[in-house]
MDTraj code that builds the backbone (N, CA, C; nanometers):
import mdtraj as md
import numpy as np

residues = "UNK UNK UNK UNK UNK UNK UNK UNK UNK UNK UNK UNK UNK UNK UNK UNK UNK UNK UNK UNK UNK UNK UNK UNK UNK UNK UNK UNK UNK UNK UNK UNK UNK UNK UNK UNK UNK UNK UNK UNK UNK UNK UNK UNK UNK UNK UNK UNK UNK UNK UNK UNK UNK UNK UNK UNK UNK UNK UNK UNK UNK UNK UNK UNK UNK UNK UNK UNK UNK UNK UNK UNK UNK UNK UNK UNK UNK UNK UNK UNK UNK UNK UNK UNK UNK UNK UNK UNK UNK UNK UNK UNK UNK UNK UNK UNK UNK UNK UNK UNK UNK UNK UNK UNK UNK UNK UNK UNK UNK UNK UNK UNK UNK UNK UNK UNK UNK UNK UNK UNK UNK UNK UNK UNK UNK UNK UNK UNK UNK UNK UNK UNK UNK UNK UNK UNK UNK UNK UNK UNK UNK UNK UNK UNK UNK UNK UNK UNK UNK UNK UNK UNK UNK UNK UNK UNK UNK UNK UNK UNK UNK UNK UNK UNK UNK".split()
xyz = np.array([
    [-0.0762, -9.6077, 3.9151],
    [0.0610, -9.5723, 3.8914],
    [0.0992, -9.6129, 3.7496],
    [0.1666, -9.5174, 3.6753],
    [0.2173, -9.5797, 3.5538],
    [0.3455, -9.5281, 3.5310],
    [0.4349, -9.6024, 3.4389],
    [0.5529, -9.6032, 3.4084],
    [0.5880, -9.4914, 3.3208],
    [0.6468, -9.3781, 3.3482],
    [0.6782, -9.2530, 3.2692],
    [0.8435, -9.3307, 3.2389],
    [0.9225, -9.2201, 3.1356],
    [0.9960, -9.2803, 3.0645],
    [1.1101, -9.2472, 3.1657],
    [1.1053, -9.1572, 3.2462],
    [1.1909, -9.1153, 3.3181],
    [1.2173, -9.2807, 3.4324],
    [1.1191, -9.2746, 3.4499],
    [1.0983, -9.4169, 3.5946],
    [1.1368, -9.5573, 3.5156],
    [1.1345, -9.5180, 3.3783],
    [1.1815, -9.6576, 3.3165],
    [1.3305, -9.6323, 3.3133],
    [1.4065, -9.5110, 3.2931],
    [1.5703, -9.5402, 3.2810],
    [1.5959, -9.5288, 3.3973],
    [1.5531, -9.4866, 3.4763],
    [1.5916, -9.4830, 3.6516],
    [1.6343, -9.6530, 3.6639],
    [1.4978, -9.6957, 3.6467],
    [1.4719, -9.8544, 3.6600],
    [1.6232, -9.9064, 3.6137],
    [1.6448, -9.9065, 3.4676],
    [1.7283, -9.9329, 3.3984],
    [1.8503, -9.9316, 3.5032],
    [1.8208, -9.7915, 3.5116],
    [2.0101, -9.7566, 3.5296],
    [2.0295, -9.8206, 3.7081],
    [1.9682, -9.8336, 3.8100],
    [1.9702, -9.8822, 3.8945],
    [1.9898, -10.0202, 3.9337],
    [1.8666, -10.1262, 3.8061],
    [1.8836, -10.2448, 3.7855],
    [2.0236, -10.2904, 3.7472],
    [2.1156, -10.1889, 3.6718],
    [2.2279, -10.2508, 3.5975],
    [2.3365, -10.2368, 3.7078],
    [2.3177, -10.1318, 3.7977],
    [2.4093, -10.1021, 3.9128],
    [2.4282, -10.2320, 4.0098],
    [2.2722, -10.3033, 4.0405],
    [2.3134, -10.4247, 4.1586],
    [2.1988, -10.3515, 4.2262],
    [2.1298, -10.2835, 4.2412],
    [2.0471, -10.2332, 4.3382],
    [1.9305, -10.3641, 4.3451],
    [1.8828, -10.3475, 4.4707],
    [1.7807, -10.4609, 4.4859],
    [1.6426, -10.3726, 4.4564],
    [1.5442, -10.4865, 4.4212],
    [1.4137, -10.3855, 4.3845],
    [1.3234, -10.3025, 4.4883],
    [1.3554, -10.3356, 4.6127],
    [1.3116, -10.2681, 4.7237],
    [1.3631, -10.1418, 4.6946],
    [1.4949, -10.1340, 4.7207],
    [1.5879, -10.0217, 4.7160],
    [1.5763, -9.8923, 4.5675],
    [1.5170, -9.9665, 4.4623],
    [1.4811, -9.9191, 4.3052],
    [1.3371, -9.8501, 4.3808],
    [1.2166, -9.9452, 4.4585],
    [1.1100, -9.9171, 4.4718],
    [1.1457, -9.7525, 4.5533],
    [1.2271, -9.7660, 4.6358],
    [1.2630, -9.6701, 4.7544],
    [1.2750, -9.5297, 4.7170],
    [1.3819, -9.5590, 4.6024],
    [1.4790, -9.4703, 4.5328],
    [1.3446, -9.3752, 4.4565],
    [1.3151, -9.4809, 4.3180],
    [1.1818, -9.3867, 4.2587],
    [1.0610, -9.3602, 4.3034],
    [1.0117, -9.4277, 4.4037],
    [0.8842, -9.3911, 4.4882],
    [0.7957, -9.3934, 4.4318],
    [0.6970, -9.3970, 4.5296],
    [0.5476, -9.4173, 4.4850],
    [0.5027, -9.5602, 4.3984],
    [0.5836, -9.6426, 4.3856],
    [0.5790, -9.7700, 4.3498],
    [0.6360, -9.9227, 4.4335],
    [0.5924, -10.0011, 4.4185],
    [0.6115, -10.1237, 4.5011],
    [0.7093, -10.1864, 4.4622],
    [0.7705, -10.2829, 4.5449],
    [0.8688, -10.3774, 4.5104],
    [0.8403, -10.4676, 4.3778],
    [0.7251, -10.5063, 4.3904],
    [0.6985, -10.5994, 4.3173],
    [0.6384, -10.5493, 4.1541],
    [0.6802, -10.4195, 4.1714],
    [0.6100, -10.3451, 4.0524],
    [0.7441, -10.3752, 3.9432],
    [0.8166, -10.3199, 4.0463],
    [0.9493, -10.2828, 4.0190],
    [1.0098, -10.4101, 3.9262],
    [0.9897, -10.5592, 4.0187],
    [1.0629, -10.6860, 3.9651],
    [0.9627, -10.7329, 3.8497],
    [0.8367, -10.6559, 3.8436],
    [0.7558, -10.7136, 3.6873],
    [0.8228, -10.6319, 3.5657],
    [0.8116, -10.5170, 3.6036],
    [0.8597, -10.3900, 3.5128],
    [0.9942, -10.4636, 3.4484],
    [1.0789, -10.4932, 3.5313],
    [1.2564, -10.5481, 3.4748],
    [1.1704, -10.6514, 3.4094],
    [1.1197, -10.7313, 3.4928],
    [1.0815, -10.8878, 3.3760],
    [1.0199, -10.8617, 3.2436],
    [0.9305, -10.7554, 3.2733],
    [0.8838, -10.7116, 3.1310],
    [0.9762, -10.6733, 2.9988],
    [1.0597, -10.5584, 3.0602],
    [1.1506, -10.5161, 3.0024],
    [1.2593, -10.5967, 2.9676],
    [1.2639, -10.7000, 3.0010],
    [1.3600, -10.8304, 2.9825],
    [1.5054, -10.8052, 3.0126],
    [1.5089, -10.7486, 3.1908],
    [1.6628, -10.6862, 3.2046],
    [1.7081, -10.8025, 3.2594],
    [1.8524, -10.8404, 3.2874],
    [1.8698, -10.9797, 3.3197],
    [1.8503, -11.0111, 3.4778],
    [1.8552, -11.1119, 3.4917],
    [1.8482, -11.1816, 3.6043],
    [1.9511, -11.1384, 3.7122],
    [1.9072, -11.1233, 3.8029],
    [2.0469, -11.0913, 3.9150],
    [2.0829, -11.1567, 4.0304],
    [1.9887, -11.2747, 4.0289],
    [2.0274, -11.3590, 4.1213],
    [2.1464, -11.4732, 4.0502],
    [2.2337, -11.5003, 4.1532],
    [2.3297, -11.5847, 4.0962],
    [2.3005, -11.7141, 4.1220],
    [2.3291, -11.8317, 4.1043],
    [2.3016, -11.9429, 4.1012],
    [2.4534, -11.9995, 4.2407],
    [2.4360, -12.0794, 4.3555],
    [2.5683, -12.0784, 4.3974],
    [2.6715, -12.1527, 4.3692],
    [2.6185, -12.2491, 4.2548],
    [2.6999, -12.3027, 4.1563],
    [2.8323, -12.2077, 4.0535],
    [2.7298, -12.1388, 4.0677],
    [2.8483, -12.0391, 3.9355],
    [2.8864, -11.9929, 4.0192],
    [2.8865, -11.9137, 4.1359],
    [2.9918, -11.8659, 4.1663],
    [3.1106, -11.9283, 4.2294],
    [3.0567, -12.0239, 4.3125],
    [3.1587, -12.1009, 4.3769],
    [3.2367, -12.1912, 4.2681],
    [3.2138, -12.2577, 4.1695],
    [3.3163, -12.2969, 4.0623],
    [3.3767, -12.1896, 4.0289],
    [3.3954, -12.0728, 4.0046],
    [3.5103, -11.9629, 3.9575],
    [3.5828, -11.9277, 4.0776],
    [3.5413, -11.9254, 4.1953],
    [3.6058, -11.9329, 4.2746],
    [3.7290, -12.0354, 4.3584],
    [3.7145, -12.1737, 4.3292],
    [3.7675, -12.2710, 4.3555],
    [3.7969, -12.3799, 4.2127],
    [3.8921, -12.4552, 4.3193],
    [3.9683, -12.5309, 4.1274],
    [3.8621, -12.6524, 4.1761],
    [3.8364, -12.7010, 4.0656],
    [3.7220, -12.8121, 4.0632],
    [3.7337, -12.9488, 4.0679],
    [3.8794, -12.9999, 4.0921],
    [3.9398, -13.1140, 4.1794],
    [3.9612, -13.1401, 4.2872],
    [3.9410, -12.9814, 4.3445],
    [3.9343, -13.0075, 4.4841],
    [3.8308, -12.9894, 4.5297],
    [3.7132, -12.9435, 4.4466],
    [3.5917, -12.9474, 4.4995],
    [3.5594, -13.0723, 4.5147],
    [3.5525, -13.1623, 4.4485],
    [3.5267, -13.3002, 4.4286],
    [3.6029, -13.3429, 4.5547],
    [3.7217, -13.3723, 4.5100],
    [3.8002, -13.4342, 4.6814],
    [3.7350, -13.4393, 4.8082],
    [3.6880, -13.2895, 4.8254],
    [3.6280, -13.2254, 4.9377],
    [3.5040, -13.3087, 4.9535],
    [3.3922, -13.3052, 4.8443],
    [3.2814, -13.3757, 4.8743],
    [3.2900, -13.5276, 4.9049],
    [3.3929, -13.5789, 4.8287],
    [3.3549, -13.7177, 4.8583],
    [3.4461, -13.7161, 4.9971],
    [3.5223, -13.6848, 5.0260],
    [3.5576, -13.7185, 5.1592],
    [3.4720, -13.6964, 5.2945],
    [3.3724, -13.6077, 5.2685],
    [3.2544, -13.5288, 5.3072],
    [3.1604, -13.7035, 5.3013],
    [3.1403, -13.7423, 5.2048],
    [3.0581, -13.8477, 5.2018],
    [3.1014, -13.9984, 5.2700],
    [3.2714, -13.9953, 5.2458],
    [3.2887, -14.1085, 5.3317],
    [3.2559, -14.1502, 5.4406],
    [3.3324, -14.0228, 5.4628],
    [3.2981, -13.9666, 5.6489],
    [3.1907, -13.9865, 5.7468],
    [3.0680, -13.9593, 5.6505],
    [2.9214, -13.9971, 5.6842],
    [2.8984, -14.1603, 5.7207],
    [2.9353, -14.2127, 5.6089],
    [2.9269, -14.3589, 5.6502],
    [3.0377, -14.4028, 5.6985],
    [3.1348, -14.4064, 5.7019],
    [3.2483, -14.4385, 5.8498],
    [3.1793, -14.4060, 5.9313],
    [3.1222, -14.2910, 6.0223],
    [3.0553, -14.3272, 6.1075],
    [3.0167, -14.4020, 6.1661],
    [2.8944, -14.4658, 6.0731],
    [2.7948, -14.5229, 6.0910],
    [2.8618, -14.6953, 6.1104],
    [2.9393, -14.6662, 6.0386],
    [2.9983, -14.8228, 6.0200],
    [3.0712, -14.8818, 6.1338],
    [3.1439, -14.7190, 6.1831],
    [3.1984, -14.7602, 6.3169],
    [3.1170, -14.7984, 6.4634],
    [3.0358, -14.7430, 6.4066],
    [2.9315, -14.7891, 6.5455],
    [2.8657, -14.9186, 6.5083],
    [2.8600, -14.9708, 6.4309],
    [2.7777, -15.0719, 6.3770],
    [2.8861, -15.2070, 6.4242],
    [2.9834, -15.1555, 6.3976],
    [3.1303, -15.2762, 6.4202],
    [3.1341, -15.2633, 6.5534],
    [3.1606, -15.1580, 6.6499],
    [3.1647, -15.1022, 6.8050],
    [3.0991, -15.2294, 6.8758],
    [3.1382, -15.3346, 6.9534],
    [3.1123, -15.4276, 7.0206],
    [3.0482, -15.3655, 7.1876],
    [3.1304, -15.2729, 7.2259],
    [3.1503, -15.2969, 7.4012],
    [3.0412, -15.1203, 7.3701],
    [2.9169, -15.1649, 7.4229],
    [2.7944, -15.0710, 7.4730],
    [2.8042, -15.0819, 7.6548],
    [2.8295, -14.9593, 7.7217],
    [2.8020, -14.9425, 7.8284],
    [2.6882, -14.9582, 7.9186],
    [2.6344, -15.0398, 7.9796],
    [2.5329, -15.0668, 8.0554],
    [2.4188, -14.9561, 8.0577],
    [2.2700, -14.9649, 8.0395],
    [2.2348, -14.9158, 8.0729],
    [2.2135, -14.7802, 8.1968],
    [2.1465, -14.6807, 8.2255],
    [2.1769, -14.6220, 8.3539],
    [2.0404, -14.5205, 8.3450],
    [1.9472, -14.6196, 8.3912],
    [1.7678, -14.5732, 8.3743],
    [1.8369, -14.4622, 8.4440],
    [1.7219, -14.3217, 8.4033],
    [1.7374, -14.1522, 8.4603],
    [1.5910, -14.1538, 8.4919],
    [1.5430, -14.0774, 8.5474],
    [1.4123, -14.0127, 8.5265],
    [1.4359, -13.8450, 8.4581],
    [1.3306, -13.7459, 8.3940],
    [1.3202, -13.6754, 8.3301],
    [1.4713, -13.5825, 8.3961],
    [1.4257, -13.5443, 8.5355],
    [1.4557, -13.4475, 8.6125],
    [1.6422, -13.4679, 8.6046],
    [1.7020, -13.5909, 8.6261],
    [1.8192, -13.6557, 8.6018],
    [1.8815, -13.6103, 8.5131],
    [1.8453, -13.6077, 8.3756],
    [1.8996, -13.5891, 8.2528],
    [1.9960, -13.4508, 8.2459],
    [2.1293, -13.4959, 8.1960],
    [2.2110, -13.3490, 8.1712],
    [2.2461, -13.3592, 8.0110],
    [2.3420, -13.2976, 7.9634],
    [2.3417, -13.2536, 7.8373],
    [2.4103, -13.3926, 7.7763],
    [2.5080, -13.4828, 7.8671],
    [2.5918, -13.6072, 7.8461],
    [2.5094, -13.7088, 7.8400],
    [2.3636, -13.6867, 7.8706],
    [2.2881, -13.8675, 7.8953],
    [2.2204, -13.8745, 7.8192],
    [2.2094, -14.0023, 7.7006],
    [2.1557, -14.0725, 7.6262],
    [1.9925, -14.0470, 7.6585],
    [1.9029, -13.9563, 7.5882],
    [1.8357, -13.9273, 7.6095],
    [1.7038, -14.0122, 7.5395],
    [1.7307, -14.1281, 7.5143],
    [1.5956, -14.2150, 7.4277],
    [1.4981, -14.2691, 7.5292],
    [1.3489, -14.2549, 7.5017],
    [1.2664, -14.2809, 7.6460],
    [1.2530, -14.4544, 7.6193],
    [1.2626, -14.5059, 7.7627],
    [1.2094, -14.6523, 7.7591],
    [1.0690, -14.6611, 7.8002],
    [1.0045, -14.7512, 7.7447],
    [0.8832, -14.7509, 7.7938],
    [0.7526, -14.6279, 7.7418],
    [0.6116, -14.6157, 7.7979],
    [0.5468, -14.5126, 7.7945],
    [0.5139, -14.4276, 7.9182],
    [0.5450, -14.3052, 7.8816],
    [0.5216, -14.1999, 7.9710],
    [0.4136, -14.2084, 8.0978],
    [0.2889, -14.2818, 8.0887],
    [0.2241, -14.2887, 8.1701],
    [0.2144, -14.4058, 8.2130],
    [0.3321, -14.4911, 8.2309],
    [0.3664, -14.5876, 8.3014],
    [0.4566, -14.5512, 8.4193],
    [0.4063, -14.6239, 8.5289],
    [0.5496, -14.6506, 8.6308],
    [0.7111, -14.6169, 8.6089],
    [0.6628, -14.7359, 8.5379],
    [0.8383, -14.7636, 8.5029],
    [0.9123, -14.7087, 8.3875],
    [0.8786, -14.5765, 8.3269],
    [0.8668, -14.5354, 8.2383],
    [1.0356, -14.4769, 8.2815],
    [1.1448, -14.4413, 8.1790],
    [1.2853, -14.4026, 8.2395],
    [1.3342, -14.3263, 8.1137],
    [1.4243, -14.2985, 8.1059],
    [1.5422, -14.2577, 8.0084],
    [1.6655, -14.3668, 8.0030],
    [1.7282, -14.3854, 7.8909],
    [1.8637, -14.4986, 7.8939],
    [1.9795, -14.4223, 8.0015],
    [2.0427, -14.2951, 7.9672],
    [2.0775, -14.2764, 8.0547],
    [2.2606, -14.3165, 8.0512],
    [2.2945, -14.3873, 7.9198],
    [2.4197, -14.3580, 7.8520],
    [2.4795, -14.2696, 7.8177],
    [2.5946, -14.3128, 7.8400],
    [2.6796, -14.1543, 7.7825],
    [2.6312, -14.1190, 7.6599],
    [2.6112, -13.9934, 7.6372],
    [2.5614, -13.9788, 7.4346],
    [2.6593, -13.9294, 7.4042],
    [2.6907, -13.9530, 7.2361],
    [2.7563, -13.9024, 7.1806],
    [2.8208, -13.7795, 7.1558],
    [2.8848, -13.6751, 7.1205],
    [2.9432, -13.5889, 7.1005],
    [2.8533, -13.5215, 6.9715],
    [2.7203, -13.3928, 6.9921],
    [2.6582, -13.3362, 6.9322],
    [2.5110, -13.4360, 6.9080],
    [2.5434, -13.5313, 6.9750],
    [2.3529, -13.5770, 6.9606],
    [2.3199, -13.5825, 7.0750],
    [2.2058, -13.6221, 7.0817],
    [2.1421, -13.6458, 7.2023],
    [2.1127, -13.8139, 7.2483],
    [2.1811, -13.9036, 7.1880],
    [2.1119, -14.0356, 7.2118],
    [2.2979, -14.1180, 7.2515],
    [2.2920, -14.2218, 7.2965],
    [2.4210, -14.2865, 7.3252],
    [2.4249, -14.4107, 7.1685],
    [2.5244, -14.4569, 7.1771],
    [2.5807, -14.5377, 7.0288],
    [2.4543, -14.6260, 6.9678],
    [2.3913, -14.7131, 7.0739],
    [2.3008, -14.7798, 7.0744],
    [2.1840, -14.7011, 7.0163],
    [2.1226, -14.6025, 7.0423],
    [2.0007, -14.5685, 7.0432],
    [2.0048, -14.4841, 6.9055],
    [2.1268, -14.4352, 6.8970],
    [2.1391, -14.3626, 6.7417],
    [2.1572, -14.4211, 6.6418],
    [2.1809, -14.5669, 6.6530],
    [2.1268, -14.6521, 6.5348],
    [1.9566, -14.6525, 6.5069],
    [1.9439, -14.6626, 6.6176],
    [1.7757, -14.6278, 6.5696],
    [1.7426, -14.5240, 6.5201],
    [1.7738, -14.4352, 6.6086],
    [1.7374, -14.2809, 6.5380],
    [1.7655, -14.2640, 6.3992],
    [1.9320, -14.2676, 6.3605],
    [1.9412, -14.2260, 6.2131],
    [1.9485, -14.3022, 6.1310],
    [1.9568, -14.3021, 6.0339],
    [2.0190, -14.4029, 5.9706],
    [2.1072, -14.3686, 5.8201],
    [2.2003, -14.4306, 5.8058],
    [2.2622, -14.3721, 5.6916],
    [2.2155, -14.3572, 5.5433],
    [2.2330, -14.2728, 5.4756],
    [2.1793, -14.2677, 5.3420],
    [2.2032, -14.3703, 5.2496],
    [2.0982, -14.3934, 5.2201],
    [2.0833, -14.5458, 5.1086],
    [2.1136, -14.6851, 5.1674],
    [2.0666, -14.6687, 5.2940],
    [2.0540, -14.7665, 5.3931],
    [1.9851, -14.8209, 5.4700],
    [1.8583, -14.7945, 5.4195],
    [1.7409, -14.7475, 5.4855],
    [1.6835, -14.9473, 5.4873],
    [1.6265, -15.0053, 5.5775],
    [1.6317, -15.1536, 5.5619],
    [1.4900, -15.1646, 5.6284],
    [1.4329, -15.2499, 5.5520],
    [1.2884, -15.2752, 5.5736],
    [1.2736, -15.3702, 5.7290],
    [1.1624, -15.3228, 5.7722],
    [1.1671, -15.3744, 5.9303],
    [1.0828, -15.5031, 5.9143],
    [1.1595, -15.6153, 5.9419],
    [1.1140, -15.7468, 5.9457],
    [1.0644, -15.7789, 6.0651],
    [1.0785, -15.7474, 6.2231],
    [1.0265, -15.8112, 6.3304],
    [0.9185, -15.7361, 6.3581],
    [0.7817, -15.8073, 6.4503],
    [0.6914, -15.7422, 6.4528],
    [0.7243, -15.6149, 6.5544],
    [0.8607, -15.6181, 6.6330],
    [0.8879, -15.4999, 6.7086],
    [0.9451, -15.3783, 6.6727],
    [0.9473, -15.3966, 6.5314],
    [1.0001, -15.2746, 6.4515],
    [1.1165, -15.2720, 6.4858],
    [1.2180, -15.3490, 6.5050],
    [1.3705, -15.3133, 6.5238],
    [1.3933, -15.3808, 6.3858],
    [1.4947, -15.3309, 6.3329],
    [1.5387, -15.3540, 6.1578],
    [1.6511, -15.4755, 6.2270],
    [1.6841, -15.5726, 6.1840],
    [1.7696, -15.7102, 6.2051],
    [1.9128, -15.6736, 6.2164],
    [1.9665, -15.5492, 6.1276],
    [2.1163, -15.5232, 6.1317],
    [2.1379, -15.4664, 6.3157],
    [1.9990, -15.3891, 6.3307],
    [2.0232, -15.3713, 6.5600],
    [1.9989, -15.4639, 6.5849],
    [1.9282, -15.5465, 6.6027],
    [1.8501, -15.6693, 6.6431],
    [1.9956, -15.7548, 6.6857],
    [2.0768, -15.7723, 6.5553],
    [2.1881, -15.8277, 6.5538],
    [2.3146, -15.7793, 6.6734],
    [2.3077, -15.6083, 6.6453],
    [2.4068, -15.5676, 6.7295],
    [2.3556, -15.5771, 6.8479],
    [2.2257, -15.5840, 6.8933],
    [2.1975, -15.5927, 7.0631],
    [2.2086, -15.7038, 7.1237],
    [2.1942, -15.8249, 7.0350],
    [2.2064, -15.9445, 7.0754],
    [2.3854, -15.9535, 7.1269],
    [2.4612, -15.9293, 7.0103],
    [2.5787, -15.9453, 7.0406],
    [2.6733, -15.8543, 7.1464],
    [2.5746, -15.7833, 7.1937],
    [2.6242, -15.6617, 7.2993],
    [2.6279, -15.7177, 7.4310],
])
top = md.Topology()
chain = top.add_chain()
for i, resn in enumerate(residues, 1):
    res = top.add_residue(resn, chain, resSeq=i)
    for name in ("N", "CA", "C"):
        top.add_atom(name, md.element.get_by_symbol(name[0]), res)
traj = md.Trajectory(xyz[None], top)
């Protein structure tokens, strides 16, 4: 396949419209998508992907973008903080597999091919799957990450809250 002059202003005039290169490939035929996006690169037509930076700054005033994020970031760690402060953890309530509904603290105790192997079986939270307790383990907040000192792998800041529970 080669580029006649005709298939080069087609190119042109399509590229400048917004057409995608599938749709350029479609349009002039007998050529590939990817023919299509070398040909523009060659030809040095501009770029048409937008960045979502640029568009969303012309779209919005940029004090309130900011506002937005950091309140976005507080939020994250309030969370975390609130559960960390949260004193009164509800008793355990071992499940087996079959037990479990969409409300129960779903972290396994024990190993699977044990006996006594269960689920916690706490109320869970609202969009996770684990109850207050167990989602300290699971997540942890950004730039908070704390090196595990006991040989049981619990990090000392739970260690602390289970004791005092």
């Amino acid at each position: 396949m080669s580029w006649t002059e005709e298939k080069v202003a087609k190119l042109k005039e399509l590229w400048g419209k917004g057409s995608t290169a599938s749709q350029i490939a479609e349009i002039i035929g007998g050529i590939s998508r990817n023919a299509v996006i070398g040909k523009a690169h060659r030809l040095n037509l501009s770029a048409k992907i937008k960045t979502r930076t640029a568009t969303s700054s012309k779209n919005f005033d940029n004090s309130t973008n900011e506002k937005n994020i950091q309140t976005v970031k507080r939020g994250r760690k309030s969370k975390f903080k609130s559960l960390i402060i949260d004193k009164d953890f509800e008793p355990e309530n071992p499940k087996q597999l079959e037990e479990l509904d969409e409300n129960s603290c779903k972290w396994p105790i024990g190993h699977p091919d044990e006996k006594s192997f269960y689920f916690c079986g706490r109320s869970s939270l609202k969009d996770f799957s684990y109850c207050k307790l167990h989602l300290l383990f699971a997540y942890q907040p950004k730039g908070k990450k704390e090196e595990v000192a006991d040989k049981d792998g619990v990090p000392e800041f739970i260690e602390k809250k289970i004791q005092s529970a």
